[in-house]
C-alpha positions in Angstrom: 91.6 119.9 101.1 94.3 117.8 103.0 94.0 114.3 102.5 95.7 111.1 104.1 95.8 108.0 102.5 96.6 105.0 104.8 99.1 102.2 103.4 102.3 101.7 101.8 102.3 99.3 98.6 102.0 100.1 94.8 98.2 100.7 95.0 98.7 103.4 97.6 101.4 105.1 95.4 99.1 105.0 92.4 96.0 106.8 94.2 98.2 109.1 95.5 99.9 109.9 91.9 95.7 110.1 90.9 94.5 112.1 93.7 97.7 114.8 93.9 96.5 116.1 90.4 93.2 117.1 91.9 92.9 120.4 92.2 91.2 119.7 94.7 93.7 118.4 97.0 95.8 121.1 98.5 98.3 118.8 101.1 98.4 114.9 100.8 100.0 112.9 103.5 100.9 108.9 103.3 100.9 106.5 106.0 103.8 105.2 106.2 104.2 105.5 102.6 107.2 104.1 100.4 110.2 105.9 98.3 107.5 106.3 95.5 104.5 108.0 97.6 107.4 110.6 98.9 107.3 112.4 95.4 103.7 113.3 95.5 103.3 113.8 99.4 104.3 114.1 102.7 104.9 110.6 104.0 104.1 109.9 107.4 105.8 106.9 109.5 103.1 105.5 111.2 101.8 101.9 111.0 98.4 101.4 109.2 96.9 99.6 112.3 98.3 102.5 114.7 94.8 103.7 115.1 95.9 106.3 117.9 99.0 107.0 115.7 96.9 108.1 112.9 94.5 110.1 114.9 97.3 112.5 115.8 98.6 112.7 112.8 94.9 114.1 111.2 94.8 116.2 113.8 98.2 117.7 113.7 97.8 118.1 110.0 94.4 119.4 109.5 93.5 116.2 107.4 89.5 116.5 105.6 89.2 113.0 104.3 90.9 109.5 105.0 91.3 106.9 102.6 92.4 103.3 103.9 94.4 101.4 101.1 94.8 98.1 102.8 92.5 95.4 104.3 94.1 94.8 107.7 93.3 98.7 109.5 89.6 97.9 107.9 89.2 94.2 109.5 90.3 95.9 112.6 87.3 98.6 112.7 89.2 101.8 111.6 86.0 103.4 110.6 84.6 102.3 113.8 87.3 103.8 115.8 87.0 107.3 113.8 83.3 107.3 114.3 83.5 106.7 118.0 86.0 109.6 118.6 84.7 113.3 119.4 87.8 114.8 117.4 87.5 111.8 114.3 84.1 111.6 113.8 84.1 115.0 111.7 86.8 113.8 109.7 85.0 111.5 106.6 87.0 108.0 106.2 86.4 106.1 103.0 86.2 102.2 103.9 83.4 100.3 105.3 83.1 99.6 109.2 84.4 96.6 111.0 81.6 94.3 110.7 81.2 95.1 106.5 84.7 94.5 106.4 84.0 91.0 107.4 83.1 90.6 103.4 87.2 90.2 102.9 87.7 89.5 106.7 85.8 86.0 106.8 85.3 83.5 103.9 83.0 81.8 105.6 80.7 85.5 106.3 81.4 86.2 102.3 79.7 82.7 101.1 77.0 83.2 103.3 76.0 86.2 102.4 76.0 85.5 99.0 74.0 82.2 99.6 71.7 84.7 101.3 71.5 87.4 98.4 71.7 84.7 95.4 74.6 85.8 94.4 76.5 83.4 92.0 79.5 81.8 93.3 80.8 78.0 93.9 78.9 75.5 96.2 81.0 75.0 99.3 80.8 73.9 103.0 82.5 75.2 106.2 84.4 72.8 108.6 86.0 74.0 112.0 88.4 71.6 114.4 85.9 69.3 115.3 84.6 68.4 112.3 87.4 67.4 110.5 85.8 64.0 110.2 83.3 65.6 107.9 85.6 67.7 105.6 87.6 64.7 104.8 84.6 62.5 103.9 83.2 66.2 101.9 86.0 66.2 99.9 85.9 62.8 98.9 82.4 63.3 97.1 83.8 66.4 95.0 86.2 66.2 91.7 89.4 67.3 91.6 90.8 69.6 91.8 90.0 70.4 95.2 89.4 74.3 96.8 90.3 74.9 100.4 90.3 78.6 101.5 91.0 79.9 105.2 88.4 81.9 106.7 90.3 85.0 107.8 92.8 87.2 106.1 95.9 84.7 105.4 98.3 87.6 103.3 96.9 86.0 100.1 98.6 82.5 101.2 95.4 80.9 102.8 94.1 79.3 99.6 95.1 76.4 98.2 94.2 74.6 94.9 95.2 70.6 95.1 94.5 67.7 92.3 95.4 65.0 94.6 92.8 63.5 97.2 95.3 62.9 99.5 97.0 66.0 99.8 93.7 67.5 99.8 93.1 65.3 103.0 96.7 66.4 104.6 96.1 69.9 104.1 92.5 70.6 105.5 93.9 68.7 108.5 96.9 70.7 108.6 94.7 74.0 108.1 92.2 73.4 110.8 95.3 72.6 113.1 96.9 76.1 112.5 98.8 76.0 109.5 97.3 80.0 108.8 97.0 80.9 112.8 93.7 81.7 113.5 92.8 82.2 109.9 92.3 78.5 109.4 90.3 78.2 112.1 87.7 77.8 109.7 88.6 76.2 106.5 85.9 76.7 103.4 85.9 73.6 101.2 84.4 74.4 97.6 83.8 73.8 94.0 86.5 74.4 91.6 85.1 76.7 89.3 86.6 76.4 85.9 87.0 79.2 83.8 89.3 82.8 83.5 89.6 84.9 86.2 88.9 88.6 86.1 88.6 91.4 89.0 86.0 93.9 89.1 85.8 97.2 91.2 82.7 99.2 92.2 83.2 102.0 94.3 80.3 102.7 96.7 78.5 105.2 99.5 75.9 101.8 100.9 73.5 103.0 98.4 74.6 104.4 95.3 77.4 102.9 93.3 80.0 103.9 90.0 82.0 100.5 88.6 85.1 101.2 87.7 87.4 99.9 84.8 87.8 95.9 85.2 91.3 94.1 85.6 92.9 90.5 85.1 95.7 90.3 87.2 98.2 87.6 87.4 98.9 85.4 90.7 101.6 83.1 90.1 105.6 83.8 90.4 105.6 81.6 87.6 105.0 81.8 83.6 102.0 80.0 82.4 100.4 80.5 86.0 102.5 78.2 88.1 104.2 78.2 91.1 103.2 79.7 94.5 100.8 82.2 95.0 102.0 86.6 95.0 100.3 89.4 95.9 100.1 89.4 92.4 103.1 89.5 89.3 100.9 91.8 86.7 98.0 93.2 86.2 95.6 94.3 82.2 93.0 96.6 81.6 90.8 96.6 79.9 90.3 93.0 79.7 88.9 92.1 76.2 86.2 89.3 77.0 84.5 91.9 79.6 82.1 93.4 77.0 79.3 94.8 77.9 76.8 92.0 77.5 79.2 90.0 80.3 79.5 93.4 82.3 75.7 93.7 82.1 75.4 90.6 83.9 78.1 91.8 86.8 76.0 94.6 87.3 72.7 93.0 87.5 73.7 89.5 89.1 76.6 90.5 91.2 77.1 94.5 91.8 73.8 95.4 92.2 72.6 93.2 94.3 75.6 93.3 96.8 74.7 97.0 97.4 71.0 95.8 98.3 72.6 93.1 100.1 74.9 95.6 102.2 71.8 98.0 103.1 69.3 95.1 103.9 72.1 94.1 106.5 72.2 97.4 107.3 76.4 97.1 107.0 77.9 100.4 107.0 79.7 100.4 103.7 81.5 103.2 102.0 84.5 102.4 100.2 85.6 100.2 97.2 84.5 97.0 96.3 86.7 94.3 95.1 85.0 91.2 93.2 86.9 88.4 92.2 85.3 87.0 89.4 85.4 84.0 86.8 83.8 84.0 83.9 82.2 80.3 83.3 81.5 80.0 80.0 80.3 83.8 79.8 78.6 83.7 82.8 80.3 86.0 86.0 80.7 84.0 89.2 82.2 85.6 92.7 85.5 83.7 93.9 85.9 86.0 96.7 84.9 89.5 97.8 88.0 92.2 98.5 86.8 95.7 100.6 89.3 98.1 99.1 90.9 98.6 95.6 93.6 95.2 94.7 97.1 95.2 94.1 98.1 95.3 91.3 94.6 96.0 89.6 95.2 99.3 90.8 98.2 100.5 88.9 96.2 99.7 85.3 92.8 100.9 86.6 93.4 104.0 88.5 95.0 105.6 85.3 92.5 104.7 83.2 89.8 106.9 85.1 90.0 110.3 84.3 87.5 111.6 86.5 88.7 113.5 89.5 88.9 110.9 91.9 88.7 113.5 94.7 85.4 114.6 93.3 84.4 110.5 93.6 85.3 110.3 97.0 84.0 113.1 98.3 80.5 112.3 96.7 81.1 109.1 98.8 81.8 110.2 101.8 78.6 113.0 101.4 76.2 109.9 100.0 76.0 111.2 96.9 77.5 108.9 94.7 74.1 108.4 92.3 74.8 112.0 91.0 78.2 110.7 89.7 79.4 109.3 86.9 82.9 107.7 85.6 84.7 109.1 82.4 87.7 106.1 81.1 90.1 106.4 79.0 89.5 103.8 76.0 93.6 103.2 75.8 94.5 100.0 77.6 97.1 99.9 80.4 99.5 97.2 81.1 101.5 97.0 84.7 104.3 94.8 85.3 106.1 93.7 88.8 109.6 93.7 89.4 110.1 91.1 92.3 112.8 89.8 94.6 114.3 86.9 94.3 113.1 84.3 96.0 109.7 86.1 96.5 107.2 85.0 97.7 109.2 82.6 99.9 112.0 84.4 101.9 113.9 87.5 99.9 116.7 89.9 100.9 115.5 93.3 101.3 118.1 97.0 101.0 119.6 95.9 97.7 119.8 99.7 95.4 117.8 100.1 92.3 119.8 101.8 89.1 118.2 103.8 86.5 114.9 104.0 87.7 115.2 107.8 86.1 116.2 106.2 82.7 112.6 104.8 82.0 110.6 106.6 79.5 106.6 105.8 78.4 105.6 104.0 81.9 104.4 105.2 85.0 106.7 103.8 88.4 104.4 102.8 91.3 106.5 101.8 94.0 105.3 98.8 95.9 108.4 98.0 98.1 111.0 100.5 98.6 112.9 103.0 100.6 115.3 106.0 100.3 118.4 105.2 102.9 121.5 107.9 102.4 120.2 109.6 98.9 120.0 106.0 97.6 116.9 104.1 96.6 116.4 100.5 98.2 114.0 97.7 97.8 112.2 96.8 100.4 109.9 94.4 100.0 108.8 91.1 97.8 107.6 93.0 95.3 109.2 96.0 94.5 108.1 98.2 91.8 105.4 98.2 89.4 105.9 99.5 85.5 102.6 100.7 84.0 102.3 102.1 80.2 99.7 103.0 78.0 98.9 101.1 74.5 96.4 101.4 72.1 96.0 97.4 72.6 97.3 95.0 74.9 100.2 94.4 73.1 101.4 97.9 72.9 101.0 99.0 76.4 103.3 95.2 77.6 106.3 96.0 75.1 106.8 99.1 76.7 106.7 98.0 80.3 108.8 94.8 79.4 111.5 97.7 77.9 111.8 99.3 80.9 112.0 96.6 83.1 114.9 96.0 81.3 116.2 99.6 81.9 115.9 99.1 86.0 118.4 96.6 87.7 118.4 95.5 91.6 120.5 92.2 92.2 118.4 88.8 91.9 115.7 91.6 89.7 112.6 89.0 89.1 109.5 89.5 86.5 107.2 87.3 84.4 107.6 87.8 80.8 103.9 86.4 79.6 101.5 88.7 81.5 98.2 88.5 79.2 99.4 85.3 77.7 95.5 83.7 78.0 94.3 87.1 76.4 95.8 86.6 73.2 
């Protein structure tokens, strides 16, 4: 089987590490790829929202299944493009259509249909230009600290978390006047939830579902959780108050009835779920829907399953995902980001990485680099991810902290307490 995965970041590299041990998978191809996807396939240097782009290139290459990694190419109806082309339609794509997408493409379309389904999550209320009026006089009947979310996809930047009134005030005026672009044309005011956050992943054909290993990943550049928001700085697995009394509620308040959700819509949806989760006081409530696998949840998760994730996919794509089940490794893996500095405000990209090949007991996902002239080159905000196995949480982080010693890049960045509130 020749397979094309769509992306370039440290979650693409680690399901393409996964899925090129399948013996399934004869020829894997990356679009575009990074440094690290190169030594498990055939990169491919077209754009992940180059729809016509990547119809040629699973045509020239024979490709049998498509997975999208990132959210943009899924917002912007991928799997409604491949469906409504002769030559694509054949070709199975794993990620939900346009309008399912809208789950991580609008806040505003998440919260309702939760409302709808009664599924958990924080009170809230939608404001657009007009109504500004409104917002500011909502938020001065909620408690600090105070939630405001854009509506569309902001590259993780569009939420903000704010214990002052005023400031709360400033920025939901700023939002709704284009601070995020069109993203803040609608600006979600809500609860602050208090608890500890935790990511979930089901994986799903719009009927049938398998959950995957759970996550806590880690948000802030800074130690202790502070600072400005990253793509993300770290990343647990298993996550030790997830047990399966609290996982039994996820299934029954949350997964399940998302699924039903999905097919009473009638939403085409085949793909991974993401839900952001707290846990309030050992009950699971959804902060926010995703509609692929997170970043970088997926460099502990992915090598914990060690079920053929081919065989997953395919039984996706076919609707057949009810005669599935998931096999996990007990172990638990640790993942930790090596950064640019000055990430996530402006960085300097091309600077080498040394001694990558020095690093012994992790696994490298790369999330931002290149090879340039035999020489390996960051090139992004965050650069590379360090996963290792431990027979506890402990175990797995002293090995990644010890090699992210081992690799230097000038300005080299990471936070030395991921799992600090799992202790």
């Amino acid at each position: 089987m020749n397979i094309l995965i769509i992306g370039s970041g440290g979650r693409e590299h680690a399901l393409a590490w996964k899925m090129a041990q399948s013996k399934k998978t004869d020829r894997l191809f990356i679009a575009p790829g990074n440094a690290g996807t190169a030594t498990v396939g055939t990169n491919i240097p077209v754009k992940v929202n180059d729809f016509k782009g990547l119809k040629n290139t699973v045509l020239e290459n024979g490709v049998d299944l498509v997975l999208v990694g990132p959210e943009v190419p899924l917002v912007e109806g991928i799997r409604d493009f491949f469906l409504g082309d002769a030559k694509l339609k054949r070709v199975p794509l794993i990620g939900p259509a346009g309008n399912a997408a809208m789950l991580e493409g609008s806040k505003d379309f998440a919260k309702m249909f939760m409302q709808k389904y009664d599924i958990p999550t924080a009170d809230f209320r939608t404001f657009i230009d007009y109504s500004i009026h409104e917002g500011l006089q909502y938020l001065e009947q909620l408690t600090p600290p105070f939630v405001l979310k854009a509506d569309g996809l902001a590259a993780g930047k569009g939420v903000l978390i704010l214990d002052n009134l005023e400031d709360a005030r400033k920025e939901l005026t700023n939002m709704l006047k284009g601070k995020f672009g069109n993203a803040s044309k609608k600006v979600i005011v809500e609860e602050f939830l208090r608890g500890i956050e935790l990511s979930v992943f089901a994986l799903t054909d719009g009927k049938g579902y398998v959950i995957l290993p759970e996550a806590k990943d880690y948000k802030r550049i800074g130690e202790k959780d502070t600072g400005l928001n990253t793509g993300g700085m770290g990343a647990v697995s298993p996550v030790p108050f997830a047990d399966k009394i609290f996982m039994k509620k996820v299934e029954e308040r949350i997964v399940a009835p998302t699924v039903r959700g999905l097919q009473k819509e009638k939403l085409d949806y085949n793909g991974f779920i993401f839900f952001g989760l707290m846990n309030c006081n050992g009950d699971p409530y959804v902060v926010e829907y995703n509609v692929r696998m997170g970043d970088p949840e997926a460099e502990v998760v992915i090598p914990r399953i060690k079920t053929d994730l081919v065989d997953l996919l395919t039984a996706t794509a076919e609707k057949k995902l009810d005669t599935m089940s998931i096999e996990t490794d007990e172990r638990t893996v640790s993942t930790l980001m090596l950064v640019s500095g000055g990430y996530p405000g402006p960085y300097e990209k091309g600077k080498e990485i040394f001694n990558t090949q020095k690093v012994k007991g992790s696994l490298i996902f790369h999330a931002g680099t290149r090879m340039e002239n035999g020489k390996l080159l960051t090139d992004g905000g965050r650069v590379l991810a360090l996963s290792s196995f431990g027979k506890n949480m402990k175990e797995a982080l002293a090995k990644s902290y010890r090699n992210a010693e081992i690799i230097h890049f000038d300005k080299k960045y990471y936070r030395r307490d991921i799992g600090f509130d799992l202790e």
